[in-house]
OpenMM code with the backbone's topology and positions (N, CA, C; nanometers):
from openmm import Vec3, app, unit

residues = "UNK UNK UNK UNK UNK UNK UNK UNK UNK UNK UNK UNK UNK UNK UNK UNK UNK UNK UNK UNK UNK UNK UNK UNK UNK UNK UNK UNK UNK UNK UNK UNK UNK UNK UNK UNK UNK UNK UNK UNK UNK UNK UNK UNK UNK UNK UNK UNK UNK UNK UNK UNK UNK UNK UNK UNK UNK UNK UNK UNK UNK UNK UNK UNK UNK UNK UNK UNK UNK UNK UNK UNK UNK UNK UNK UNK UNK UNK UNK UNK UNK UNK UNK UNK UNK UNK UNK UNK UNK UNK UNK UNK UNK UNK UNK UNK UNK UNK UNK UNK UNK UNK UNK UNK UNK UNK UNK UNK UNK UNK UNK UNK UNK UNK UNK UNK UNK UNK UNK UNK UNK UNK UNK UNK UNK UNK UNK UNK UNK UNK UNK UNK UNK UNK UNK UNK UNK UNK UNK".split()
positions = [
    Vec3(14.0512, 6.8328, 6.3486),
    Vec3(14.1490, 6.7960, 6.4496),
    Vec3(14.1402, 6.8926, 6.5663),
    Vec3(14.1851, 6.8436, 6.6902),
    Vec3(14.1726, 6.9263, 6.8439),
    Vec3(14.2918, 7.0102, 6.8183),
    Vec3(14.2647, 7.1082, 6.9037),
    Vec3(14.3944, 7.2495, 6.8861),
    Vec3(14.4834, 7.1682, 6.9866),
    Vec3(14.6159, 7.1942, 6.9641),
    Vec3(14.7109, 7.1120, 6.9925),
    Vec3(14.6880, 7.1892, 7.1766),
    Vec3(14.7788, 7.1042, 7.2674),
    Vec3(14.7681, 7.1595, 7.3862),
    Vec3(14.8164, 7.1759, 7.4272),
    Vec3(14.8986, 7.2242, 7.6034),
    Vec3(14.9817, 7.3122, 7.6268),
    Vec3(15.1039, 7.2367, 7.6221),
    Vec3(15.0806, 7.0992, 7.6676),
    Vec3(15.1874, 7.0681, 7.7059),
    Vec3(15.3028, 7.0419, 7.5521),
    Vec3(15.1936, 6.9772, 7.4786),
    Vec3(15.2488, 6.9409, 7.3114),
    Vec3(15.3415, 7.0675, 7.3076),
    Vec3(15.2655, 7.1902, 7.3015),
    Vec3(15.3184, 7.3284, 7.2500),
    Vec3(15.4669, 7.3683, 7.3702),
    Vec3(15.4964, 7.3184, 7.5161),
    Vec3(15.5992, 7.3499, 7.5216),
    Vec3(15.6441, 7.2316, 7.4776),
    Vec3(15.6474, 7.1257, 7.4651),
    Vec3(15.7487, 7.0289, 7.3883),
    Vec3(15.8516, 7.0618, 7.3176),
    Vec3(15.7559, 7.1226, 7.2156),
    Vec3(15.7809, 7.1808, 7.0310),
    Vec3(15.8766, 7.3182, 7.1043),
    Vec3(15.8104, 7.3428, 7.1797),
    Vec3(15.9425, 7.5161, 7.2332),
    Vec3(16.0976, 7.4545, 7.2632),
    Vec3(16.0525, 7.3294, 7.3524),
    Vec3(16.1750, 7.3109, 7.3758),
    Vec3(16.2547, 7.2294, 7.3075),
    Vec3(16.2188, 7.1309, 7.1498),
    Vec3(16.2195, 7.0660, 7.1188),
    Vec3(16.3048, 7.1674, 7.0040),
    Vec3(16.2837, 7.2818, 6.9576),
    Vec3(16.3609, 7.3865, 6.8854),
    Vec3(16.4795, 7.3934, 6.9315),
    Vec3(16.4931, 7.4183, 7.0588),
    Vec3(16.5719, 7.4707, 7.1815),
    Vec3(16.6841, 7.3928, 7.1387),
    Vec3(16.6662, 7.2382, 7.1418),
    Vec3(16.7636, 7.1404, 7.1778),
    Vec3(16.8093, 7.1083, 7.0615),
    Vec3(16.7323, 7.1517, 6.9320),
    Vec3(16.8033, 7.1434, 6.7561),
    Vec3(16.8752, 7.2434, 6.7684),
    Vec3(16.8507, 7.3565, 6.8079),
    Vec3(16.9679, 7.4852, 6.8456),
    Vec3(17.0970, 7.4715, 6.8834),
    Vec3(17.0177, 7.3754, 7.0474),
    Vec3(17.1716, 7.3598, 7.1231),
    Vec3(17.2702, 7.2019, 7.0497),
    Vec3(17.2149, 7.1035, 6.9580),
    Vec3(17.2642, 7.0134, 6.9125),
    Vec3(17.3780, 7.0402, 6.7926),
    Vec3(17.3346, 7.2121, 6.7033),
    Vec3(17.4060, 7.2204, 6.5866),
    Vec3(17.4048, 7.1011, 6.5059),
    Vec3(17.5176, 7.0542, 6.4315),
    Vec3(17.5566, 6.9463, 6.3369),
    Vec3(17.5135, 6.8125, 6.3745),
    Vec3(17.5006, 6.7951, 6.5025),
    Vec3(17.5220, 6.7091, 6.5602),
    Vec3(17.3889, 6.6078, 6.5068),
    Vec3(17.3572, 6.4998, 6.4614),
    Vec3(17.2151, 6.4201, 6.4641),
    Vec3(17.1255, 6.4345, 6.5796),
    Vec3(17.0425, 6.3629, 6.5812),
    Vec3(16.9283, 6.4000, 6.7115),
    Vec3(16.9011, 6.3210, 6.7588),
    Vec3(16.8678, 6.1828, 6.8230),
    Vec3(16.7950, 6.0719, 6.8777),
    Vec3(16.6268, 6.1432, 6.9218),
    Vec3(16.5579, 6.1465, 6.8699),
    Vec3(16.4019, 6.1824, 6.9296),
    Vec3(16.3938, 6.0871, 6.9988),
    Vec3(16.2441, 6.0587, 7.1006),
    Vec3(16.2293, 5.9724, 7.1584),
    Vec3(16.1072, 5.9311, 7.0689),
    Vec3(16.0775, 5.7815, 7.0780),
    Vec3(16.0369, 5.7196, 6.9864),
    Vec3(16.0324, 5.7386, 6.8108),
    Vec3(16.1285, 5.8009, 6.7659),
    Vec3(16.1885, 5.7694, 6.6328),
    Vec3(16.2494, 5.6943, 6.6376),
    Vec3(16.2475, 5.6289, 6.5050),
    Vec3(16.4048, 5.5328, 6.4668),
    Vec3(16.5028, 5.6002, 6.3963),
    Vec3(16.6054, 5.5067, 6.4891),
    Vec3(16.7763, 5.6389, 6.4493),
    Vec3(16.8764, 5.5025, 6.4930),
    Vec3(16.9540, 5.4599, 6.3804),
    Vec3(17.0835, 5.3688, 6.3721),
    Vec3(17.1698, 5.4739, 6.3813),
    Vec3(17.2551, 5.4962, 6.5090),
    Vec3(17.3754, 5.5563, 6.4967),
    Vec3(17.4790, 5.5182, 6.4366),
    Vec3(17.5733, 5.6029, 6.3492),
    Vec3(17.6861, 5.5690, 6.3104),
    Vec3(17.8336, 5.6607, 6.3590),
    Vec3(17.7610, 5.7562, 6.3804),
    Vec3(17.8850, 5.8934, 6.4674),
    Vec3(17.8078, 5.9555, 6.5632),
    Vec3(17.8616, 6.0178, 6.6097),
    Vec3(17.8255, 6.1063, 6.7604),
    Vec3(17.7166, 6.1215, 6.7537),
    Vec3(17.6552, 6.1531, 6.8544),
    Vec3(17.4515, 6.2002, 6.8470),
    Vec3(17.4529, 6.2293, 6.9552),
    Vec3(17.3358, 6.3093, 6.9467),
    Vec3(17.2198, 6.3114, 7.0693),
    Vec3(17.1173, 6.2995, 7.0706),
    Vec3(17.1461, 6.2320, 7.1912),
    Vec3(17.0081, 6.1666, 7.2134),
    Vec3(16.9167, 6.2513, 7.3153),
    Vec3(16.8098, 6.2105, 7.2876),
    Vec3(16.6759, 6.3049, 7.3647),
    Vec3(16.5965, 6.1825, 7.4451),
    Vec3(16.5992, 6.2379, 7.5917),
    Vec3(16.4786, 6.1667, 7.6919),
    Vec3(16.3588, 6.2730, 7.7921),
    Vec3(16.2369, 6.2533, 7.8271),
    Vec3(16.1714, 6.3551, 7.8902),
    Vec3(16.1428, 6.2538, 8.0127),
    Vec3(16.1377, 6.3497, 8.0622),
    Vec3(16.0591, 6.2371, 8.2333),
    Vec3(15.9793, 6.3677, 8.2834),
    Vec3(15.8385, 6.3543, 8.2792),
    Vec3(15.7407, 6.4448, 8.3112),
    Vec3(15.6847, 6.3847, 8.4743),
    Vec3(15.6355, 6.5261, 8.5762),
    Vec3(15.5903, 6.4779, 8.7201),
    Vec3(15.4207, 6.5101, 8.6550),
    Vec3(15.3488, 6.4908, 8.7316),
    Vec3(15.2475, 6.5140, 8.6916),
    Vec3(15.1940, 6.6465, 8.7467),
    Vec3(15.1248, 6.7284, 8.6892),
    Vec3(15.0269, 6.8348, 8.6625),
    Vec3(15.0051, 6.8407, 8.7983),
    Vec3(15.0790, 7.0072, 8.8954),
    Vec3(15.0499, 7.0586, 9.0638),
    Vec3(14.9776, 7.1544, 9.0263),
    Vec3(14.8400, 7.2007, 9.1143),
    Vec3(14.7586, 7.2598, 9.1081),
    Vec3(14.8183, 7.4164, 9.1834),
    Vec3(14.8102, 7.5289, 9.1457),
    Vec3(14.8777, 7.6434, 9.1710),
    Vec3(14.8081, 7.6948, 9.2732),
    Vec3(14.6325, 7.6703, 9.2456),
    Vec3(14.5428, 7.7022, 9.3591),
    Vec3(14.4437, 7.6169, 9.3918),
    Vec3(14.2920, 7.6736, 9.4742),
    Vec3(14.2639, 7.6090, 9.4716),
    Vec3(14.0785, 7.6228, 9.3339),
    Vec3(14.1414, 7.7341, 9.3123),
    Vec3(14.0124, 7.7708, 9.2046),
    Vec3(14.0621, 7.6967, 9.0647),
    Vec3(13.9132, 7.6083, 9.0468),
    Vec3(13.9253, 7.5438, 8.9299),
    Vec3(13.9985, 7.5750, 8.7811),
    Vec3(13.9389, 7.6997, 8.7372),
    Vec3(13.9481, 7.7727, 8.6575),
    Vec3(14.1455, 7.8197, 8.6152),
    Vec3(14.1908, 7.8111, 8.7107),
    Vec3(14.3093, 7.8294, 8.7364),
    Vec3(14.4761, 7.7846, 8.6771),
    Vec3(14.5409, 7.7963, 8.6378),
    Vec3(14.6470, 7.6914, 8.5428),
    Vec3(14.6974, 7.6268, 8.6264),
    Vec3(14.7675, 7.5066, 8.6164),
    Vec3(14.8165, 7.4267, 8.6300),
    Vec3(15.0055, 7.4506, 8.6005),
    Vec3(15.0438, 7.3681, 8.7058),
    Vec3(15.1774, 7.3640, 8.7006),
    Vec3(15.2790, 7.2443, 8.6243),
    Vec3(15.3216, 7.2339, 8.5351),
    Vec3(15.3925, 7.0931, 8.4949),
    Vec3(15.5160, 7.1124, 8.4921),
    Vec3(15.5997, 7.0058, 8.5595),
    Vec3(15.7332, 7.0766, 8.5785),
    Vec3(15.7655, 6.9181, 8.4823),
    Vec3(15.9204, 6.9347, 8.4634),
    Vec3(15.9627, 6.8138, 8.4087),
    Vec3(16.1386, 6.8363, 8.3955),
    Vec3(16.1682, 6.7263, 8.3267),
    Vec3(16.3428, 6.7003, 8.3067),
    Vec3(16.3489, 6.6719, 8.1979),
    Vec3(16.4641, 6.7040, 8.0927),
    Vec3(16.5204, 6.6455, 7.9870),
    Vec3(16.6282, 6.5951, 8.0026),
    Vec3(16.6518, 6.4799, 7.9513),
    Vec3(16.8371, 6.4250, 7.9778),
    Vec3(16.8487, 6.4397, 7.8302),
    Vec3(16.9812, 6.5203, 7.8122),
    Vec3(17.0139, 6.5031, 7.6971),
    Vec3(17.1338, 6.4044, 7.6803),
    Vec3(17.1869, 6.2897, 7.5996),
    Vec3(17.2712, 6.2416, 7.5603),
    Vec3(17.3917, 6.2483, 7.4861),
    Vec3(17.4683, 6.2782, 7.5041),
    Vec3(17.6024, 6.3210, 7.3979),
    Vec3(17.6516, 6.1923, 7.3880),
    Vec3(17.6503, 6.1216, 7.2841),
    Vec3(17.6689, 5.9802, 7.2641),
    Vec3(17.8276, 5.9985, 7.1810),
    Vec3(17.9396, 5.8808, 7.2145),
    Vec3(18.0364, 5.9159, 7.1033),
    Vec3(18.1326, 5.8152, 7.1035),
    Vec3(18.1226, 5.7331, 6.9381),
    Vec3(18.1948, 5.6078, 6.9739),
    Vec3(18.3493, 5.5953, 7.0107),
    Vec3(18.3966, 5.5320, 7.0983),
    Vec3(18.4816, 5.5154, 7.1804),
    Vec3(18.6149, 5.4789, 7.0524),
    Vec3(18.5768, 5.4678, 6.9284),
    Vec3(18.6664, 5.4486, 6.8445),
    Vec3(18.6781, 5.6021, 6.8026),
    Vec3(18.6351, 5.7005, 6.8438),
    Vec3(18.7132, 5.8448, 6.8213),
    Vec3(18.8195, 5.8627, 6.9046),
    Vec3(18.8860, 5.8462, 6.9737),
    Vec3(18.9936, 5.8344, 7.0460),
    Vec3(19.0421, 5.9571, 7.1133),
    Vec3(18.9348, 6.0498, 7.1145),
    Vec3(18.9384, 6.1654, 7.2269),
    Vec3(18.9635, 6.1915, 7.4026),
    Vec3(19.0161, 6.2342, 7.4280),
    Vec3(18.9783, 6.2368, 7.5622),
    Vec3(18.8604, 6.2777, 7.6368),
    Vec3(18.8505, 6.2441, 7.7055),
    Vec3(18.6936, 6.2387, 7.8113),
    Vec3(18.6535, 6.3705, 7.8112),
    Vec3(18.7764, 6.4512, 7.8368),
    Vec3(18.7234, 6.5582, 7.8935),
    Vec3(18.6851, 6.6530, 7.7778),
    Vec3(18.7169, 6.6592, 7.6657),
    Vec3(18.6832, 6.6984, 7.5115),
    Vec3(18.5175, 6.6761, 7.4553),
    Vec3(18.4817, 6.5684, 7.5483),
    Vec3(18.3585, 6.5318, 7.5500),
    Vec3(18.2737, 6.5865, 7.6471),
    Vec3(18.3293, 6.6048, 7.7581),
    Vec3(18.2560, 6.6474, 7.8860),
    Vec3(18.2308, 6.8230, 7.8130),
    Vec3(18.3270, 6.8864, 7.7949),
    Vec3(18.3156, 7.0216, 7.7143),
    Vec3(18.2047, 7.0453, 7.6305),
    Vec3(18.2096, 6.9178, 7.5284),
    Vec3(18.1477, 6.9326, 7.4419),
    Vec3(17.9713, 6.9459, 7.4815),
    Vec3(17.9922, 6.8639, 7.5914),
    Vec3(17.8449, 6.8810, 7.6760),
    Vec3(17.8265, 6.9419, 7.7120),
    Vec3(17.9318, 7.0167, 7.7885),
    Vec3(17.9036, 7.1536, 7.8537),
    Vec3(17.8522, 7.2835, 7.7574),
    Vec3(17.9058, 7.2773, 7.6515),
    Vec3(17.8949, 7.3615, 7.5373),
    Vec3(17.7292, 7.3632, 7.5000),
    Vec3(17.6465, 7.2107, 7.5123),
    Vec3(17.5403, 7.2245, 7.4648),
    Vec3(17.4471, 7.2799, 7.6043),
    Vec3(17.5078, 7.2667, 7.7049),
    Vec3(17.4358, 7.2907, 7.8287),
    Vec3(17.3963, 7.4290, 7.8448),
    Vec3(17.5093, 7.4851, 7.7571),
    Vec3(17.4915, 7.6420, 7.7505),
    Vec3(17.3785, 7.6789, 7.6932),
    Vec3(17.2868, 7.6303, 7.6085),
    Vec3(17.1991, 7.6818, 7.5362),
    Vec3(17.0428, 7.6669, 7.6466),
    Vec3(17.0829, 7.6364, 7.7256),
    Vec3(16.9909, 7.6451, 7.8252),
    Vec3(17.0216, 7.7066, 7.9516),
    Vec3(17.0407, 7.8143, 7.9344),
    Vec3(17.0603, 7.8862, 8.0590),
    Vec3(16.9595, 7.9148, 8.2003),
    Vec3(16.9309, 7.9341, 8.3184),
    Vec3(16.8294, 7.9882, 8.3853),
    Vec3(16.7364, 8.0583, 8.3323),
    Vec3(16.6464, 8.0691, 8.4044),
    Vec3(16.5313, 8.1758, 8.3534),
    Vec3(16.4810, 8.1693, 8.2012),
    Vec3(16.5197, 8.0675, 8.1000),
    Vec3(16.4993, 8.1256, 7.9901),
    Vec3(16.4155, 8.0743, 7.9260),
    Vec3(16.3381, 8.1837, 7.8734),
    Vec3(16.1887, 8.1625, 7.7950),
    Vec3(16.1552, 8.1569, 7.6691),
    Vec3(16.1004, 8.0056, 7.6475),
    Vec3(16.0741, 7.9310, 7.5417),
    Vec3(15.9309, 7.9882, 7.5141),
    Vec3(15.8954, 7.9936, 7.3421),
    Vec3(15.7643, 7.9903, 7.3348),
    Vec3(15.7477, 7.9079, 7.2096),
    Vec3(15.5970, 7.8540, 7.1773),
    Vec3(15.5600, 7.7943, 7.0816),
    Vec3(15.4307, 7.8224, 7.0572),
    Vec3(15.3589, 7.8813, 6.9860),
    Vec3(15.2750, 7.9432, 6.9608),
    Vec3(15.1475, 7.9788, 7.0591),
    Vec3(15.2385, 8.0966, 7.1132),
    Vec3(15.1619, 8.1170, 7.2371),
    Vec3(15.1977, 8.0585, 7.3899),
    Vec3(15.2418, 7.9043, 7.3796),
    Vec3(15.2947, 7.8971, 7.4814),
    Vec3(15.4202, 7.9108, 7.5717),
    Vec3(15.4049, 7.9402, 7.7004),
    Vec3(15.5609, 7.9770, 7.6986),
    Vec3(15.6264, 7.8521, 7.8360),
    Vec3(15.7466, 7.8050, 7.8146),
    Vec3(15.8257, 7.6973, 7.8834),
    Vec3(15.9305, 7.7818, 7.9000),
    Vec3(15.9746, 7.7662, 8.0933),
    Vec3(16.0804, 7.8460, 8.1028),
    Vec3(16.1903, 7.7598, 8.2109),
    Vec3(16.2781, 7.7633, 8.1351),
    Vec3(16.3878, 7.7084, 8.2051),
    Vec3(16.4101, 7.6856, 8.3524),
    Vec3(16.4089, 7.5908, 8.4136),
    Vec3(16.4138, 7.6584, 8.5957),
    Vec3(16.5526, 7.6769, 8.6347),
    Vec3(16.6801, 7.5994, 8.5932),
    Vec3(16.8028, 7.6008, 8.6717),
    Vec3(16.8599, 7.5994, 8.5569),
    Vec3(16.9739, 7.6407, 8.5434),
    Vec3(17.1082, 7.6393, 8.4447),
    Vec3(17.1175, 7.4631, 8.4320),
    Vec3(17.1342, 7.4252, 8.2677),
    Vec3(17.1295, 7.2804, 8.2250),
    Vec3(17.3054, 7.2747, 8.2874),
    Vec3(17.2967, 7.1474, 8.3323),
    Vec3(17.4430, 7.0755, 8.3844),
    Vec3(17.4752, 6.9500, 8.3304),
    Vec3(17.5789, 6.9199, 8.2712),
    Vec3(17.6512, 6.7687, 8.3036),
    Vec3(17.6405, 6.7313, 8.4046),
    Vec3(17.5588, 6.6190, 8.4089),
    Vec3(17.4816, 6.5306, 8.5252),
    Vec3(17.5616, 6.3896, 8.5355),
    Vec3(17.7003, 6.4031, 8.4291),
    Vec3(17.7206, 6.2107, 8.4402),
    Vec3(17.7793, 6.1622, 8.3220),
    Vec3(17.8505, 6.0365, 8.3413),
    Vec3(17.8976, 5.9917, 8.2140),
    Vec3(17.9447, 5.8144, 8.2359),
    Vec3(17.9276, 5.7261, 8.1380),
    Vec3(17.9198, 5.6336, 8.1195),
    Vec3(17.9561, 5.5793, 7.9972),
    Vec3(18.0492, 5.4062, 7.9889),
    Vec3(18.0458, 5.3559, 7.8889),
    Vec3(17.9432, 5.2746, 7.8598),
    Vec3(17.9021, 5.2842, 7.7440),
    Vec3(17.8364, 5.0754, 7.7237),
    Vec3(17.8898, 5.0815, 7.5526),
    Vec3(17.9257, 4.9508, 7.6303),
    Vec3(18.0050, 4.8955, 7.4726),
    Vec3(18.0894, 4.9357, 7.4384),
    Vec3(18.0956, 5.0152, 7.2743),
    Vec3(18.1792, 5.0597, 7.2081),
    Vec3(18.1271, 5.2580, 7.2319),
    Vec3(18.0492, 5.2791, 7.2854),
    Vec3(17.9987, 5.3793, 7.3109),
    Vec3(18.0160, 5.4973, 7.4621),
    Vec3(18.0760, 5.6328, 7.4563),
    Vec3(18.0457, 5.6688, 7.5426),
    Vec3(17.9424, 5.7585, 7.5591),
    Vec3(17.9265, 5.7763, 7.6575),
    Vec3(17.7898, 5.8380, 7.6964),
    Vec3(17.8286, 5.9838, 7.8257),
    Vec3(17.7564, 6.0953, 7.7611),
    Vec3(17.7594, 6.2289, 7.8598),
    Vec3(17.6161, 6.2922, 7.8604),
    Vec3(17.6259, 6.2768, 7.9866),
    Vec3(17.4598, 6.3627, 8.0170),
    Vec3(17.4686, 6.5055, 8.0186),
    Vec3(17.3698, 6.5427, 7.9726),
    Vec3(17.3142, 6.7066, 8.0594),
    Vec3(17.1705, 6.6807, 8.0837),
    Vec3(17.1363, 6.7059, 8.1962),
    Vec3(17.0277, 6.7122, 8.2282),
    Vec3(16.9720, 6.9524, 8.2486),
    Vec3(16.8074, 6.9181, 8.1786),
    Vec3(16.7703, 7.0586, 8.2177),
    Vec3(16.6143, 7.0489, 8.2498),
    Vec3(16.6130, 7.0935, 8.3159),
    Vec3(16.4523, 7.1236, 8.3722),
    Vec3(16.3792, 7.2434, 8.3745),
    Vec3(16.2636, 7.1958, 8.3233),
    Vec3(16.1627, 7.3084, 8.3075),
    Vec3(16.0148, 7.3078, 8.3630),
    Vec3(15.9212, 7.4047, 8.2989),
    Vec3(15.8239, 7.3881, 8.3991),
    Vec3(15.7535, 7.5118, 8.2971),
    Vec3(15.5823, 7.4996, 8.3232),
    Vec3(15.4591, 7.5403, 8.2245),
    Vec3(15.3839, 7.5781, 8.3340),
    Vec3(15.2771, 7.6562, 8.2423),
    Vec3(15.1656, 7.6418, 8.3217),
    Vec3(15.0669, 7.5590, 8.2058),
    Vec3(14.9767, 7.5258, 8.2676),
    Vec3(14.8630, 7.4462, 8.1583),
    Vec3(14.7466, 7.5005, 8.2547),
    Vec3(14.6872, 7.5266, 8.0936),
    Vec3(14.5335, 7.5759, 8.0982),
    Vec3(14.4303, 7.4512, 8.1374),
] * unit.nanometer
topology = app.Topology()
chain = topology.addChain("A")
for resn in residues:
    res = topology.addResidue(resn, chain)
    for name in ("N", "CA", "C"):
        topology.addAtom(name, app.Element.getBySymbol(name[0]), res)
């Protein structure tokens, strides 16, 4: 098998990160299957593509990207909004500025403090974002 590569390896850094910042909570991966029955989070990536740092070949590469995280929570808990918005905020914390992820060898570092980006119903479900962004170099 090929040695895994940079980008896989910050995935997996940040992919720790967000079992950290989730606690108890279930996980939604992206492309797993997951029937919710209580609160979750859910996981999305939206990657830009690979900016060149210079102009020498040899040189790393820049990959920046976004995670939305989901704080999902059925509307039959009968909480207030803002108990939820907290609760997001709480996970937002585990991603602070500057902070450096590694996974064997590679390192993914936080660019801006993660924020509640938003919130929405559908259905019987509400929905709270945090969005956090990061950024690599690749070999």
């Amino acid at each position: 098998m090929a040695e895994v590569t940079a980008a896989t390896k910050s995935w997996l850094a940040l992919k720790g990160q967000i079992v950290t910042a989730a606690g108890t909570l279930p996980v939604a991966w992206p492309g797993e299957a997951f029937a919710p029955d209580s609160a979750y989070l859910a996981v999305s990536e939206v990657m830009t593509p690979a900016e060149r740092r210079s102009l020498r070949a040899a040189d790393p590469h820049r990959l920046r990207g976004s995670i939305i995280l989901r704080l999902s929570i059925p509307m039959s808990d009968k909480q207030e909004r803002e108990v939820w918005r907290e609760a997001a905020a709480q996970i937002a914390t585990a991603f602070p500025a500057d902070l450096l992820l590694e996974y064997d060898g590679q390192s993914v570092r936080v660019r801006e403090k993660a924020s509640v980006t938003g919130a929405y119903q559908d259905g019987g479900w509400w929905h709270q974002t945090v969005q956090l962004r990061y950024e690599t170099s690749l070999q």
